[in-house]
Backbone as JSON, one array per atom type, in Angstrom:
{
  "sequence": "XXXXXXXXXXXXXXXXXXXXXXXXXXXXXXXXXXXXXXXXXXXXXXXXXXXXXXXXXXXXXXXXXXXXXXXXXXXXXXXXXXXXXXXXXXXXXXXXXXXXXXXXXXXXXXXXXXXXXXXXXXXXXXXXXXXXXXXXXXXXXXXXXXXXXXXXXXXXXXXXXXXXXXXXXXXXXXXXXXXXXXXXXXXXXXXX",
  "N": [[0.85, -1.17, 0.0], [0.41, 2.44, -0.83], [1.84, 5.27, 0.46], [0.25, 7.42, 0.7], [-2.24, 6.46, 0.18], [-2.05, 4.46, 2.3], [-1.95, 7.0, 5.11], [-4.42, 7.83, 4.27], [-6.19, 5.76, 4.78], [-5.36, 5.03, 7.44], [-6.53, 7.62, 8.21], [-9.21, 7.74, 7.93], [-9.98, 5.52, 9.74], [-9.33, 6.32, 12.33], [-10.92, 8.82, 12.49], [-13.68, 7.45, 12.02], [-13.8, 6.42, 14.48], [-12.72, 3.83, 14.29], [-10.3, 2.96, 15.75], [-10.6, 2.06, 18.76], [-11.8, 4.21, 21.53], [-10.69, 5.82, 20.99], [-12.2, 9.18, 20.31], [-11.64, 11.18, 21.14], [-9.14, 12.05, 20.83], [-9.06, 11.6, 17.9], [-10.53, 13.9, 17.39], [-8.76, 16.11, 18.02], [-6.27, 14.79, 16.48], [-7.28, 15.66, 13.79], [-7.11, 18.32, 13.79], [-4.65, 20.86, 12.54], [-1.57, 19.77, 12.6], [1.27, 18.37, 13.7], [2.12, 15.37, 14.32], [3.94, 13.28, 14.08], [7.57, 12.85, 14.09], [10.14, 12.82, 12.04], [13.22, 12.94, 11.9], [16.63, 13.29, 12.7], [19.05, 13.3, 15.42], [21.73, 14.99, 14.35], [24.78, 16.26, 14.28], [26.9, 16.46, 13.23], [26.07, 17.07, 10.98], [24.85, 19.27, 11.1], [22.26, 19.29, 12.48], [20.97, 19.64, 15.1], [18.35, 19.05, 16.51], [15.99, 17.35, 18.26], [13.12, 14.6, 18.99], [12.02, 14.96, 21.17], [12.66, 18.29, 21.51], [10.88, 18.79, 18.99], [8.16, 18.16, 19.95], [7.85, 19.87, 22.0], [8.26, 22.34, 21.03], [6.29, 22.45, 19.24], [3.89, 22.05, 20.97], [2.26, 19.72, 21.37], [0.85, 16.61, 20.79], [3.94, 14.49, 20.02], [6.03, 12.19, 17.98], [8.27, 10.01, 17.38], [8.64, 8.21, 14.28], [9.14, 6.25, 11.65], [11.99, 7.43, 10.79], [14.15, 5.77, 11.14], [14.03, 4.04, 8.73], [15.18, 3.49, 5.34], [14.59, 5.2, 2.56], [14.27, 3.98, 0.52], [13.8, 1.41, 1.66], [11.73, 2.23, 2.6], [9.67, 2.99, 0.52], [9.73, 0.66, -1.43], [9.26, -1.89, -0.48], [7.73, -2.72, 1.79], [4.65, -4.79, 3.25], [1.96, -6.81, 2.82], [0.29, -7.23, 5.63], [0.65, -10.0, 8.03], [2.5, -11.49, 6.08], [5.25, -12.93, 5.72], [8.81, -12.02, 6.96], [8.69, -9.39, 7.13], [9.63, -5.95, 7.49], [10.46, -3.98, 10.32], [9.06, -1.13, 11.75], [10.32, 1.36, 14.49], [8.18, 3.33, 16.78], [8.33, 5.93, 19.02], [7.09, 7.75, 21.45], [5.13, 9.38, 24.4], [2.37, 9.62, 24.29], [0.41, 6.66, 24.78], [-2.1, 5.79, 23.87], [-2.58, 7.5, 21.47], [0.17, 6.8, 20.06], [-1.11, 4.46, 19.13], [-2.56, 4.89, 17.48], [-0.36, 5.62, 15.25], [1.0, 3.61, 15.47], [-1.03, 1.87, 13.76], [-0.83, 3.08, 11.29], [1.82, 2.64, 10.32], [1.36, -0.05, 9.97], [-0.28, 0.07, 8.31], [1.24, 0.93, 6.24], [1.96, -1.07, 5.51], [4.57, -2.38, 7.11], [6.04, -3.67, 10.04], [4.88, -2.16, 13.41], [6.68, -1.12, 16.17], [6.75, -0.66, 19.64], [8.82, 1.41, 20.18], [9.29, 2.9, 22.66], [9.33, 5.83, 25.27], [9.27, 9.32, 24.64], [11.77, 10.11, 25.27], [13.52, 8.08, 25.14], [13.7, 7.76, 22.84], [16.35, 8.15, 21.38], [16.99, 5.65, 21.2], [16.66, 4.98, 18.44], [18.32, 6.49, 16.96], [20.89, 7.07, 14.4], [23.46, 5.21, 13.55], [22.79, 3.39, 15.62], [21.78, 0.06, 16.82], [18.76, -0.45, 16.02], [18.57, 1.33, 13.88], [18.0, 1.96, 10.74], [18.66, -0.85, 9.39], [16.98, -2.76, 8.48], [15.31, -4.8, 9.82], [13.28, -7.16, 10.85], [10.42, -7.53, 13.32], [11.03, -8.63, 15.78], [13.59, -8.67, 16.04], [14.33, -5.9, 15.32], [13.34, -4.9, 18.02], [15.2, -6.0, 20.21], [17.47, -4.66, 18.97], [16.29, -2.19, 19.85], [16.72, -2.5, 22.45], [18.95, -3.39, 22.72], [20.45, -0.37, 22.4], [22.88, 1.63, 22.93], [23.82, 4.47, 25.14], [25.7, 7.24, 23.86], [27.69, 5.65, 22.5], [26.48, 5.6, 19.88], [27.06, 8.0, 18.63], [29.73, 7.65, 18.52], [30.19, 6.26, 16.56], [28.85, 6.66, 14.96], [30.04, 9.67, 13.52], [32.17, 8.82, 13.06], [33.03, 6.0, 11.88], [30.58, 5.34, 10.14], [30.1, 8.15, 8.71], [32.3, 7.81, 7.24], [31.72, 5.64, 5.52], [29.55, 6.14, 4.7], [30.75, 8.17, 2.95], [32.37, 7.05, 1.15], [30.49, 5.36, -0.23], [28.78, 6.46, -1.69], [30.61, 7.88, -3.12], [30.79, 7.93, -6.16], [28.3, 8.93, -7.03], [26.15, 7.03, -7.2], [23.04, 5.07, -8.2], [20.68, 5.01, -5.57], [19.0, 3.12, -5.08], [20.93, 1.06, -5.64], [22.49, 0.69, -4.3], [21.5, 0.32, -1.86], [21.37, -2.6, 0.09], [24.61, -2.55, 0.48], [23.89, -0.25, 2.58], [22.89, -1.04, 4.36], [23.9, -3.66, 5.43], [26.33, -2.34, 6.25], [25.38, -0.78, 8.05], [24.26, -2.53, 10.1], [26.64, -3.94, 10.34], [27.71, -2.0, 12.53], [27.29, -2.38, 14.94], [26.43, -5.35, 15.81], [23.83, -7.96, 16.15]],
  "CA": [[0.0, 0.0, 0.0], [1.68, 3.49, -0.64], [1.59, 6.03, 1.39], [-0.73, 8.52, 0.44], [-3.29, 5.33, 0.7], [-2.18, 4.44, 4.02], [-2.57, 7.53, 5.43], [-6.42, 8.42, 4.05], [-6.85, 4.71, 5.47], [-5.55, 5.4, 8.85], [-7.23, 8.8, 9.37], [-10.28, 7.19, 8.13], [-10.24, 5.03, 10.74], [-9.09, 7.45, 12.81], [-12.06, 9.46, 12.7], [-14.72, 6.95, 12.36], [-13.39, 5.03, 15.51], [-11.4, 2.3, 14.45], [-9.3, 3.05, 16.67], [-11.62, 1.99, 19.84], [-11.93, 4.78, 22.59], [-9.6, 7.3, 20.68], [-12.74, 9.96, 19.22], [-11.21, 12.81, 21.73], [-7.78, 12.4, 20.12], [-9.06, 11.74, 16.7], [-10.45, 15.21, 17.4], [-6.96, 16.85, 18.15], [-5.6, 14.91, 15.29], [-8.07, 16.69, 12.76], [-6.22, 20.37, 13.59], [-3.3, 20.98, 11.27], [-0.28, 19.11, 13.29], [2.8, 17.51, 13.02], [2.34, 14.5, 15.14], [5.21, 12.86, 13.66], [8.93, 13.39, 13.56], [11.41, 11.8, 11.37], [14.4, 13.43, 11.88], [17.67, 12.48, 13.67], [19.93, 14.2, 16.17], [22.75, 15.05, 13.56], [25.41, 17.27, 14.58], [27.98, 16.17, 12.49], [25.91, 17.61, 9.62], [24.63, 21.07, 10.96], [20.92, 19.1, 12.26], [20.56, 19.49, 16.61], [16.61, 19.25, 17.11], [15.44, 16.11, 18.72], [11.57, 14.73, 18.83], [11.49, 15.84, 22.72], [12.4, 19.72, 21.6], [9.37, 18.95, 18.45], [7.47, 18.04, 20.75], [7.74, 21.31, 23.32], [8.31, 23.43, 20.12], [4.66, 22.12, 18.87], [3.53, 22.29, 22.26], [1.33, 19.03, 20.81], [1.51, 15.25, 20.85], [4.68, 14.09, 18.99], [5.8, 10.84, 17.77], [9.28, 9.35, 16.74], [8.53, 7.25, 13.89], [9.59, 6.65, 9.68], [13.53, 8.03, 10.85], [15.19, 4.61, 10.91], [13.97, 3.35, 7.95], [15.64, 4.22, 4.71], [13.56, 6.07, 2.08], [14.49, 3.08, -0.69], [12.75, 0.34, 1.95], [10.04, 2.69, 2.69], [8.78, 3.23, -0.67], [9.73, -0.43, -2.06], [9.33, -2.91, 0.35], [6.6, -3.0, 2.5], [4.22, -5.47, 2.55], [0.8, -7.36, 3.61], [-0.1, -7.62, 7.05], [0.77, -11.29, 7.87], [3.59, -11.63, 5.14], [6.64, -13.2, 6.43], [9.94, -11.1, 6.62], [8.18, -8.0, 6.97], [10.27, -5.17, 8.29], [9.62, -3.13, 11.46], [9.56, 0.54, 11.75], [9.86, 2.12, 15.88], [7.45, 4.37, 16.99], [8.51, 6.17, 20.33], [5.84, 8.49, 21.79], [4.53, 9.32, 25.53], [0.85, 8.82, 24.65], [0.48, 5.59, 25.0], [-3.08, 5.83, 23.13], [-1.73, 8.18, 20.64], [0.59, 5.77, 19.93], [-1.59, 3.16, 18.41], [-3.23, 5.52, 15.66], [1.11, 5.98, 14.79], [1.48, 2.17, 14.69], [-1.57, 1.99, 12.74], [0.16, 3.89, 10.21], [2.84, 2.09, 9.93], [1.17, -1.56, 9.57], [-1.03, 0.29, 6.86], [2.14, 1.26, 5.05], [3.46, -2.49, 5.14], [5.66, -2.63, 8.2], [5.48, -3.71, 11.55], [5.12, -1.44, 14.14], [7.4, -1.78, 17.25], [6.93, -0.1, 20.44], [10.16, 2.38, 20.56], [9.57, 3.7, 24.0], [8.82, 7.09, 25.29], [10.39, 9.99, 23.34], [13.22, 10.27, 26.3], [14.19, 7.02, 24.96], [13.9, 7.73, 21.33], [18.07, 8.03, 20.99], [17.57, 4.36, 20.88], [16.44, 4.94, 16.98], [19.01, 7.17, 15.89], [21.93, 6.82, 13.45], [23.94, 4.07, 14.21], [22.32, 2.57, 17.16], [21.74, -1.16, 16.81], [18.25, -0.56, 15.18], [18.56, 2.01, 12.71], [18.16, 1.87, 8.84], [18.63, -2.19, 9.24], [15.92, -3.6, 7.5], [14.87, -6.48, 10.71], [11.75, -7.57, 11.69], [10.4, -6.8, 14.47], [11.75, -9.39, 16.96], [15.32, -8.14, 16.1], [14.44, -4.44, 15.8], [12.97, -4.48, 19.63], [16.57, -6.34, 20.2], [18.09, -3.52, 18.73], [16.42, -0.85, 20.42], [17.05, -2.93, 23.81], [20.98, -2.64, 22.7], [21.37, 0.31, 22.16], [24.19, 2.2, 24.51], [23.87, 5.89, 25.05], [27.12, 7.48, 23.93], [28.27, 4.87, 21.71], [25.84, 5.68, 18.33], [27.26, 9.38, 18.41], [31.34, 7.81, 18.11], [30.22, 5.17, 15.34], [28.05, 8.19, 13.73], [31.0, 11.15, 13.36], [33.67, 8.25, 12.17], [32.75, 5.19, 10.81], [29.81, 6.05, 9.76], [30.32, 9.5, 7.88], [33.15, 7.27, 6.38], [31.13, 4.51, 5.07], [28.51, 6.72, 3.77], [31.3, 8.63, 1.89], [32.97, 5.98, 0.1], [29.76, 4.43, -1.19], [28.4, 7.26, -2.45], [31.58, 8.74, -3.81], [30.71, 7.87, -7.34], [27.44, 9.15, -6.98], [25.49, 5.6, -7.45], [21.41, 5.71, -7.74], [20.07, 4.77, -4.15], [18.48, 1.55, -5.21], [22.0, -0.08, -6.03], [23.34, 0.74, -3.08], [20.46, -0.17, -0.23], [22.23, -3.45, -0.1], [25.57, -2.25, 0.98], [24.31, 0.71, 3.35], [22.21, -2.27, 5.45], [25.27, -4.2, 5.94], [26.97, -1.38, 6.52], [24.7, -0.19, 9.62], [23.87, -3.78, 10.72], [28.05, -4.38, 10.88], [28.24, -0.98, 13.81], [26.02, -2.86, 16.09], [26.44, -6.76, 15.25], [23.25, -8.52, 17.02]],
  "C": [[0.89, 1.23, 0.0], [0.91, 4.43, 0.41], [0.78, 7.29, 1.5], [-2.41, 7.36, 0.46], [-3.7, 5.27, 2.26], [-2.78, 5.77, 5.15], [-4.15, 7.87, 5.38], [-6.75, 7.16, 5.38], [-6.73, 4.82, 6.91], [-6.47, 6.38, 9.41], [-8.86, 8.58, 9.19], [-11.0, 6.38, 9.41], [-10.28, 5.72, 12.24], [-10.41, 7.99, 13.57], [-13.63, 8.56, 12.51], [-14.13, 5.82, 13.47], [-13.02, 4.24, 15.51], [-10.25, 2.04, 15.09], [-9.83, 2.97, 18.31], [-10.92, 3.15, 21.12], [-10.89, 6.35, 22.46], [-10.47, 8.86, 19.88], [-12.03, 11.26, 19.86], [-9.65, 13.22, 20.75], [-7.96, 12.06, 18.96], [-9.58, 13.17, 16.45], [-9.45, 16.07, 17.19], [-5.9, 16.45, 17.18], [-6.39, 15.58, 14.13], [-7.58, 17.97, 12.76], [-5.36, 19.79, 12.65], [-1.95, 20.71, 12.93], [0.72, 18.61, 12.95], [2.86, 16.33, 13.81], [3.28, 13.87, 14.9], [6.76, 13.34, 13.59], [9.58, 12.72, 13.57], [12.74, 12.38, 11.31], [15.43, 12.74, 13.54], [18.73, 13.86, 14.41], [21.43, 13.9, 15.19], [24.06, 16.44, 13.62], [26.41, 17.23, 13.52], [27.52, 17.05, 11.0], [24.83, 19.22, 10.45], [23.05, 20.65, 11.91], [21.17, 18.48, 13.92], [19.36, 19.72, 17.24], [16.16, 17.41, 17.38], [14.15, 16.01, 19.1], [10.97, 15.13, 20.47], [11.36, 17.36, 22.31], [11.6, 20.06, 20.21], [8.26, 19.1, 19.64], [7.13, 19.55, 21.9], [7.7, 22.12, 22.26], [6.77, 23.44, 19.28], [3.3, 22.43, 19.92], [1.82, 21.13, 22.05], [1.85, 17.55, 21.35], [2.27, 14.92, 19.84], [5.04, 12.71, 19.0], [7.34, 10.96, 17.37], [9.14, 8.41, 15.7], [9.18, 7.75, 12.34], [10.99, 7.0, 9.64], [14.36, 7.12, 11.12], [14.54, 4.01, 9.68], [14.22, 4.16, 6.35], [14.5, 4.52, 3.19], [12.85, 4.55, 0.9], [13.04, 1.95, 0.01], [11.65, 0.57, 2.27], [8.46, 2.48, 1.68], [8.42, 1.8, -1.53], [9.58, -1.95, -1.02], [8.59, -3.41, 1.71], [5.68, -4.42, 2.18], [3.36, -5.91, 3.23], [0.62, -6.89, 4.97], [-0.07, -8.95, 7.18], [1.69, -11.93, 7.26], [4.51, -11.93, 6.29], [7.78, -12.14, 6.02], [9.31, -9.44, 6.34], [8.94, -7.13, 7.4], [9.47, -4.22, 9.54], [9.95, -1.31, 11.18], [8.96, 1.18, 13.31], [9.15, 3.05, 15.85], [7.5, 4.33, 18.7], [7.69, 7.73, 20.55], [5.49, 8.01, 23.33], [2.85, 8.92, 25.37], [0.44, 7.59, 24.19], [-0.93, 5.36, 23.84], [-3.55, 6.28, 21.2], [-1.46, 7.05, 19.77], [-0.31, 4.79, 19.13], [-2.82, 3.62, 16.9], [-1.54, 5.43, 15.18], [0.85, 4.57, 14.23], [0.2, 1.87, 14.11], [-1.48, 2.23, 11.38], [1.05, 2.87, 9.74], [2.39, 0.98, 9.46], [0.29, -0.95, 8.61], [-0.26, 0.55, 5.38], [2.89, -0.12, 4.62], [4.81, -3.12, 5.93], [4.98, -2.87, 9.7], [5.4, -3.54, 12.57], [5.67, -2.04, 15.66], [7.49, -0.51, 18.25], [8.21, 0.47, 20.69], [9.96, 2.98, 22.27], [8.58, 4.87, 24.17], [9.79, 8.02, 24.17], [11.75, 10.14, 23.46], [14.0, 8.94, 25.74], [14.21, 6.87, 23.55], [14.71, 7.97, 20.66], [18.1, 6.56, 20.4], [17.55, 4.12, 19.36], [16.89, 5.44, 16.22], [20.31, 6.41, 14.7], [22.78, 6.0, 14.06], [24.05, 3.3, 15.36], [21.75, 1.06, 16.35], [20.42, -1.31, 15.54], [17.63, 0.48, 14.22], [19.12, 1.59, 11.62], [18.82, 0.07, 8.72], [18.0, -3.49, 8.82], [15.82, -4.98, 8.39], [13.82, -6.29, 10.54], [11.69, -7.25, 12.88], [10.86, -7.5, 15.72], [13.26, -8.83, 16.98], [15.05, -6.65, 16.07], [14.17, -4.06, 17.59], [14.29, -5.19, 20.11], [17.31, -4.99, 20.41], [17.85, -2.41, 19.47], [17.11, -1.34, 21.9], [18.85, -2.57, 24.01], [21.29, -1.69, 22.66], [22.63, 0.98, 23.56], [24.23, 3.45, 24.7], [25.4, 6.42, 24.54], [27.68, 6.82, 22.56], [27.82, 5.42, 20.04], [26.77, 6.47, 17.66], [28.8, 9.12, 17.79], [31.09, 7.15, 16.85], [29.7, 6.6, 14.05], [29.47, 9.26, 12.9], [31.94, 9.75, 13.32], [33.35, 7.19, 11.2], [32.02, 5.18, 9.99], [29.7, 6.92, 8.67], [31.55, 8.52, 6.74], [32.77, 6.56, 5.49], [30.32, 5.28, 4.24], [29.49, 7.84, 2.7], [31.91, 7.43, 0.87], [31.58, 4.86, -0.41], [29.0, 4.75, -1.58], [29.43, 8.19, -3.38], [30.68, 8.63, -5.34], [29.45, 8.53, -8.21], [26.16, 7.84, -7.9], [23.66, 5.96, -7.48], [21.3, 4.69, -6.39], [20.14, 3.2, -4.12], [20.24, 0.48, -5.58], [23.05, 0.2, -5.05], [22.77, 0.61, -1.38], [21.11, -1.12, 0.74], [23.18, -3.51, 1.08], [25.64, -1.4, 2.37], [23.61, 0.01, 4.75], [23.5, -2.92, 6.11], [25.95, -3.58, 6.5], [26.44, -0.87, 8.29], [24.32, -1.6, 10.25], [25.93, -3.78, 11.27], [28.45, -3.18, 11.93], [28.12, -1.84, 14.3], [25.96, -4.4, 16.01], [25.37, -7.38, 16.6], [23.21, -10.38, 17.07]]
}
């Protein structure tokens, strides 16, 4: 399903209650919001906003989700509900209720949503933490977030990292022929 699907289908549900006991907060999602944020704590490249200071800067309910998974397996690789080898995609968020219109989302787009935490704990999904941009399932992504190490992402991020993603884009390659390599690549920081 793509994603301009998924969405209608979630907020459909959404708003006619398919989401049992959520009509107050399908209310509050109907304003113009950002409940979502896909972005990563990136210093190395100029980018220091994390989904706690969305969150206070919205002064709304925010979400961590869609920012470990890379654009290639977003768009191409989803799949059923029920399908084997499905991939997961975290969603870390304080409202617990919230929360299950997000992972809604996500299993409408073809992936299978995995409790990330609160948002205080939504480091565990950044850039080279165990389960970022790794294309698991969801038994090994909740693994992954369980591994991660505070501290650690940030040294793999600003060296190996920045290194890896230069030398396998040097040539300037299209995306798709290099998904492959940049999986391996972020699976071999973090070896589970």
């Amino acid at each position: 399903m793509g994603l301009s699907a998924a969405l209608k289908n979630t907020a459909t549900r959404a708003q006619h209650g398919g989401f049992a006991g959520r009509s107050a907060l399908s209310q509050r999602l109907a304003r113009p919001t950002t409940p979502l944020g896909t972005e990563n704590d990136c210093p190395a490249v100029g980018f220091r906003r994390n989904s706690r200071q969305t969150a206070c800067h919205l002064g709304n309910v925010c979400f961590k989700a869609f920012n470990s998974i890379m654009y290639y397996a977003l768009s191409e690789l989803g799949k059923p509900e029920g399908e084997t080898d499905r991939l997961a995609i975290p969603v870390a968020g304080d409202d617990v209720r919230a929360k299950q219109i997000v992972m809604g989302l996500v299993n409408d787009m073809g992936f299978d949503p995995v409790d990330g935490g609160s948002l205080a704990e939504s480091w565990r999904q950044q850039p080279s933490t165990p389960a970022y941009c790794c294309d698991y399932g969801a038994e090994k992504t909740l693994e992954g977030i369980k591994a991660a190490v505070r501290g650690k992402a940030e040294q793999i991020r600003d060296t190996e990292w920045r290194e890896g993603y230069g030398k396998l884009f040097a040539n300037n390659p299209a995306y798709a022929d290099v998904h492959a390599d940049i999986i391996a690549m972020n699976r071999s920081f973090n070896p589970l």
